[in-house]
C-alpha positions as a printed NumPy array, in Angstrom:
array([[105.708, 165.742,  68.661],
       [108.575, 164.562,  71.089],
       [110.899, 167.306,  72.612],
       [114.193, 166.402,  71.576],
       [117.713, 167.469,  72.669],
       [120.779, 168.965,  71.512],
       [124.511, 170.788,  71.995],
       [125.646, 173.064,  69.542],
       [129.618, 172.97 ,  69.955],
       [131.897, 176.069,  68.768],
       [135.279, 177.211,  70.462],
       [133.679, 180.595,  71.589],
       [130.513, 181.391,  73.283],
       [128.106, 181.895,  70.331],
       [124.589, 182.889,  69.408],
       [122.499, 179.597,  68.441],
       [119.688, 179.931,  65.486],
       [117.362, 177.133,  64.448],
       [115.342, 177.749,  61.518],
       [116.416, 181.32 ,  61.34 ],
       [115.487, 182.023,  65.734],
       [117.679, 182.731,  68.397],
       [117.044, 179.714,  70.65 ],
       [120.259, 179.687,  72.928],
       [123.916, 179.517,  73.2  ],
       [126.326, 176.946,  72.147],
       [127.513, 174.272,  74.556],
       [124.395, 174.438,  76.409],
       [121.685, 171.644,  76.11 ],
       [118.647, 172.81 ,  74.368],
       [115.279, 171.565,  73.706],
       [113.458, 171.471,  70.054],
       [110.979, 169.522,  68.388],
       [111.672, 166.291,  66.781],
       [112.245, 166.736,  63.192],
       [114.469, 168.376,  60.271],
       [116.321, 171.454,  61.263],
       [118.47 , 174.316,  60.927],
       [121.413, 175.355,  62.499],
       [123.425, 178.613,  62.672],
       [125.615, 180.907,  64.343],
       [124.587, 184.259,  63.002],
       [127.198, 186.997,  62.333],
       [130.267, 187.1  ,  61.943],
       [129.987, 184.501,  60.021],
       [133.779, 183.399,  60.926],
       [132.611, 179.568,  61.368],
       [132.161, 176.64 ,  59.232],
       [129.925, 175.019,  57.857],
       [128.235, 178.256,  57.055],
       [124.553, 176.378,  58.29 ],
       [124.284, 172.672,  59.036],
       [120.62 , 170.73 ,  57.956],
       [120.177, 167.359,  60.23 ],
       [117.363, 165.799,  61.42 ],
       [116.782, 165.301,  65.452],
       [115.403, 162.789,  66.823],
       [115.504, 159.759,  69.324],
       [117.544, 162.031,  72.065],
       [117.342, 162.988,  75.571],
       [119.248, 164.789,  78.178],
       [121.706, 162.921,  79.243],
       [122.44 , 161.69 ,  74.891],
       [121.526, 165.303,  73.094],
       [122.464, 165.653,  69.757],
       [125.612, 167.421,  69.003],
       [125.875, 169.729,  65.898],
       [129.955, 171.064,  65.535],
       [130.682, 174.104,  63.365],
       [134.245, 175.121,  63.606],
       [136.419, 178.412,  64.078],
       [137.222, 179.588,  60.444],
       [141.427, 179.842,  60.265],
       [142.354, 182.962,  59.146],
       [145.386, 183.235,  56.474]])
């Protein structure tokens, strides 16, 4: 399998999970296998979508794929 590349984006430096492991921190390029993933933030779970499910694949460094979860608004 290909290494493949992506940038999780959130407002505020965050924990990343994929398929439930710590694998980084978001807006920093990281590596992963090509294939069907997913992709959290852990707790507090103040962010939306509360996990994201997307295939990777056909990447690389300088094009990573980017996965957005956004700041939940409090009211």
């Amino acid at each position: 399998m290909a290494l493949e590349f992506i940038v999780v984006q959130y407002p505020e430096k965050r924990e990343v999970f994929i398929d439930g492991q710590l694998c980084g921190l978001t807006d920093a390029t990281l590596y992963i296998q090509t294939g069907t993933h997913r992709f959290h933030l852990g707790e507090p779970k103040n962010y939306h979508p509360s996990e994201i499910v997307q295939t990777i694949w056909n990447t690389n460094p300088l094009e990573p794929a980017v996965i957005v979860f956004e700041k939940e608004v409090s009211t």
